[in-house]
N, C-alpha and C positions, 0 to 999 in steps of 0.2 A: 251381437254376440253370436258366436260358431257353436253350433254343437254335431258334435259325429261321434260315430258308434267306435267301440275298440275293435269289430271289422272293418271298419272303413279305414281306421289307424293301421291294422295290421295288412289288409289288401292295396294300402295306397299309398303308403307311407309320404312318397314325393308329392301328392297333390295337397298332403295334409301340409307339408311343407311347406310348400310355395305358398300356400295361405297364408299361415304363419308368417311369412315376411312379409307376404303383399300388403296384408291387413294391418301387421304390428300389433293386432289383438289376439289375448289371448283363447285357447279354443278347447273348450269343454269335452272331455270325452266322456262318455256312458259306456256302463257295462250293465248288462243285462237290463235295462232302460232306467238304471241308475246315475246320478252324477259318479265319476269313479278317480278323473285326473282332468287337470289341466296341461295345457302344452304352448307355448309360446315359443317366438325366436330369442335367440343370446340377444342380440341385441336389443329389443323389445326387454326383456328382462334386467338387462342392464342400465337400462334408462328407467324402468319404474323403482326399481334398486334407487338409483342417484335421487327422484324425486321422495323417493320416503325419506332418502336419509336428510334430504332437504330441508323436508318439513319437522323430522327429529329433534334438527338443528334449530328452528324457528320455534318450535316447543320450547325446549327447554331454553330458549333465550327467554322466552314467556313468562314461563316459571320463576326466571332469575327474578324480571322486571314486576314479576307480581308477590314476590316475596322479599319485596323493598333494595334488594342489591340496585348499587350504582350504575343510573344508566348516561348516556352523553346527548348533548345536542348536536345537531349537523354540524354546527360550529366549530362545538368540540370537537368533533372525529375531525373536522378538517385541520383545525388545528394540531390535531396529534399526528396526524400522519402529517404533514410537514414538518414536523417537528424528526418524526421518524426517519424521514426519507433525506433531508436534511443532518443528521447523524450518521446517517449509514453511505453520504457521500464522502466522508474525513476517512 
């Protein structure tokens, strides 16, 4: 974990940067020796974005499977998607 001051943001902005990419973690800024903001790269952000929503995803399929909705065996999905992909060649 980074942490640097909002002078250090404000006098360095490019070294704060290149962190930011180097690392791909994200970096803590203080203000008056308070936590005050975070700063990460797009891309690092963008990737932790895709894993939450990931796991969103995996929740709520949870959710389904534990409040008795219909779930399939390997079997099954293989069978449906052959079944699919076999449909969608006519």
């Amino acid at each position: 974990m980074q942490i640097k001051s909002s002078t250090t943001l404000r006098n360095n902005y490019g070294s704060i940067s290149s962190l930011a990419h180097q690392t791909q973690d994200p970096i803590f800024i203080t203000k008056n020796g308070e936590g005050d903001l975070v700063v990460m790269s797009v891309e690092a952000y963008e990737e932790r974005n895709k894993v939450l929503k990931h796991r969103e995803v995996v929740l709520e399929a949870e959710f389904s499977r534990l409040s008795g909705e219909k779930t399939f065996t390997i079997d099954e999905m293989k069978n449906r998607l052959k079944e699919f992909y076999v449909s969608a060649k006519v």
